[in-house]
C-alpha positions in Angstrom: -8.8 -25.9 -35.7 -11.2 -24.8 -33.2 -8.7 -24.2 -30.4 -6.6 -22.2 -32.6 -9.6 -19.7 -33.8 -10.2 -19.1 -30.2 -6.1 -18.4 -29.4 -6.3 -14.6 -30.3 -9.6 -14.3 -27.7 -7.4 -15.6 -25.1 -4.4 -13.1 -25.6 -6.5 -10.2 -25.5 -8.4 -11.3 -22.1 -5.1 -12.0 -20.4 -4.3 -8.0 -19.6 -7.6 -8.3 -18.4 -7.5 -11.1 -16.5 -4.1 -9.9 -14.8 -5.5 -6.3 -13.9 -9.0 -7.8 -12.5 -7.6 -7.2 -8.7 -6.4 -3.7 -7.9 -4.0 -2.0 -6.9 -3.7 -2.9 -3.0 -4.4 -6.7 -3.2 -2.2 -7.1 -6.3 1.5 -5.2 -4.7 2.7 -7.5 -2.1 6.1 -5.7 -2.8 7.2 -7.4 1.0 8.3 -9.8 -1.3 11.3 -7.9 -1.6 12.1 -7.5 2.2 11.8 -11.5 3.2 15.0 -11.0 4.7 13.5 -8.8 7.2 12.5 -10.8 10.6 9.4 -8.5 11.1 8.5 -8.6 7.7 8.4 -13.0 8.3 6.8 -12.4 11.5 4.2 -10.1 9.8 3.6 -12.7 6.7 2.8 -15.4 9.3 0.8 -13.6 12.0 -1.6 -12.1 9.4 -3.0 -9.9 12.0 -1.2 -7.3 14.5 0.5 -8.1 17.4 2.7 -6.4 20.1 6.0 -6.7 18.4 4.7 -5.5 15.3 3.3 -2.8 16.3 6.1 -2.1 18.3 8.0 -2.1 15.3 5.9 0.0 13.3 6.1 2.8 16.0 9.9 2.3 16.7 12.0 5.8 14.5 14.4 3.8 14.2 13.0 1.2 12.1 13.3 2.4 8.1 9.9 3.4 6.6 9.9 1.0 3.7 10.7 -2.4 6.0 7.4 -0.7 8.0 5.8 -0.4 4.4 6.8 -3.6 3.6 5.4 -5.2 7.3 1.9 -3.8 6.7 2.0 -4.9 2.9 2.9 -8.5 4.5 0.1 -8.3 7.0 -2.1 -8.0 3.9 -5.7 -7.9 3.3 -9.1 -9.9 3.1 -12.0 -9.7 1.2 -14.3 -9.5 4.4 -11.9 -6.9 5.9 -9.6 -6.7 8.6 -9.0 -4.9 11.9 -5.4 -4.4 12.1 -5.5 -0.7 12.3 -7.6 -0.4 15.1 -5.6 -2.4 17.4 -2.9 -0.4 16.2 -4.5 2.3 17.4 -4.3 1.0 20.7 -0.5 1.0 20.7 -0.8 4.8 19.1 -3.1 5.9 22.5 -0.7 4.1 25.0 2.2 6.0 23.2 0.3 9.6 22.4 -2.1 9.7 24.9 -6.1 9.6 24.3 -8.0 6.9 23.3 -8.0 5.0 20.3 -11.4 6.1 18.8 -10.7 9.6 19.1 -6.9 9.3 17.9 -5.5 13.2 17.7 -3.8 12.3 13.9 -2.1 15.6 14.4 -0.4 15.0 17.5 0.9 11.5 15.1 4.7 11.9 13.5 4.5 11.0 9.9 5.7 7.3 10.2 2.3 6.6 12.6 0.1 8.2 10.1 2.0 6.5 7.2 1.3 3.4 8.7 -2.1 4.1 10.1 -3.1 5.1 6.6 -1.6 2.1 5.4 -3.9 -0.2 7.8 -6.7 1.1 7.2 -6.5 0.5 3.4 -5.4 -2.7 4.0 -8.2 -3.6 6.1 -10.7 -2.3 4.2 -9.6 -1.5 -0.1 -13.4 -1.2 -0.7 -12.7 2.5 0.9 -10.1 4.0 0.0 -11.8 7.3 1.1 -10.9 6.4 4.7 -7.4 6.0 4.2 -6.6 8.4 1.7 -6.7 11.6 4.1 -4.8 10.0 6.4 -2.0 9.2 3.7 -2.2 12.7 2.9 -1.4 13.9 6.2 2.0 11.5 6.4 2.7 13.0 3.1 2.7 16.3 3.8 4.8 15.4 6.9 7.5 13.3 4.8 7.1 15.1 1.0 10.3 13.5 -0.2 9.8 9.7 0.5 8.9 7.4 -2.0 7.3 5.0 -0.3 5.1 7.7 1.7 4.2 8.6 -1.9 4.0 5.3 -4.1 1.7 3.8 -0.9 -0.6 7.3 -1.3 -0.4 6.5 -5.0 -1.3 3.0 -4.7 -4.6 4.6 -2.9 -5.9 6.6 -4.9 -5.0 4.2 -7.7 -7.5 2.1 -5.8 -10.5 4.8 -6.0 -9.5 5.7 -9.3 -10.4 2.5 -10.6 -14.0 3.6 -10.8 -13.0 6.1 -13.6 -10.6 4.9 -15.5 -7.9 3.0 -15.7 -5.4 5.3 -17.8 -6.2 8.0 -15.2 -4.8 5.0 -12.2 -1.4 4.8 -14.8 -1.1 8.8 -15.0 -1.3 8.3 -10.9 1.6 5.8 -10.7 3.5 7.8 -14.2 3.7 10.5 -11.9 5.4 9.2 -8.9 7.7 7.1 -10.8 9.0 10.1 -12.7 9.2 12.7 -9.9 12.9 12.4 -9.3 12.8 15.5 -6.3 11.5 12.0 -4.2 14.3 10.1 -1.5 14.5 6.6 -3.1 14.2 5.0 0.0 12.6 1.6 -1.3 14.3 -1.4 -2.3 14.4 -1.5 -6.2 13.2 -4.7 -6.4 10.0 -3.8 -4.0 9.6 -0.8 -6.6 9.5 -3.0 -9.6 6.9 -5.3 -8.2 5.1 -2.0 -7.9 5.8 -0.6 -11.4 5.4 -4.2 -12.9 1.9 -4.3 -11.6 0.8 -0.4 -12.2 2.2 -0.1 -15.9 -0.5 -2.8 -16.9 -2.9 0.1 -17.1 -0.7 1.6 -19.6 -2.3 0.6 -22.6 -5.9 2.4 -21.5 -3.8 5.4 -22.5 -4.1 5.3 -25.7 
């Protein structure tokens, strides 16, 4: 009888439970692109290499299989450095060096997946990454993944205040339907899947 009295406990901690990550470390929408040689490579290496970056700074490479690279490279709880040797590919390609990057001499795949590093090595601040993601934005306003990757961002600050505020983030860029769909629908629904368990804050 005992077990069953605690049964109804369990149910309710289980949303908990399944949003206790956040939003970067719990999308690994890449899932949806294993078909994708890079994105393999990308799962295995764990870390940035020549051909990957090479890929990443390729135009004509799609911007959600480069999305869906950096989401593969993933993250780590002690951090990463995968954006700052990607900056070393952006210097030999732009010119400077790559602690004093120009980001506005960057096209708005680089800063995409700059921006996209740099969370990735380090979702503890978002802060860092944010502008950057901003900046590809404003460059590429009608991509989703330019936007659902900014989302996922801010998501990740917006965790401190609330989660129906990090829902009314993702609500947003779901519905806008002036975006480019230009992610694979199954990569989007491991996205949505994840995002609309902070739904029921909303309340």
């Amino acid at each position: 009888m005992r077990l069953f009295r605690f049964a109804p406990v369990i149910l309710m901690i289980a949303p908990l439970v399944a949003r206790a990550d956040s939003p970067i470390t719990s999308t690994d929408f890449y899932e949806a692109y294993k078909d994708i040689a890079m994105v393999k490579e990308a799962g295995n290496a764990k870390t940035m290499t020549v051909k990957i970056a090479e890929f990443l700074i390729s135009p004509q490479n799609p911007i959600d299989q480069k999305a869906a690279v950096i989401n593969a490279l993933s993250w780590d709880i002690e951090g990463k450095k995968n954006a700052e040797l990607f900056k070393i590919h952006l210097a030999a390609k732009y010119g400077g060096e790559p602690t004093s990057l120009n980001l506005e001499k960057l096209n708005g795949d680089a800063l995409f997946c700059l921006g996209y590093l740099t969370i990735m090595d380090d979702y503890f601040s978002p802060d860092k990454a944010i502008p950057i993601l901003e900046m590809a934005r404003n460059k590429n306003p009608e991509s989703f993944t330019v936007a659902v990757v900014l989302m996922l961002a801010k998501a990740q600050k917006g965790m401190d205040s609330g989660f129906c505020g990090v829902w009314k983030l993702a609500s947003e860029v779901f519905s806008d339907r002036n975006l480019k769909q230009d992610m694979r629908p199954d990569a989007k629904k491991i996205i949505y899947d994840y995002m609309v368990l902070y739904k029921s804050d909303c309340q």
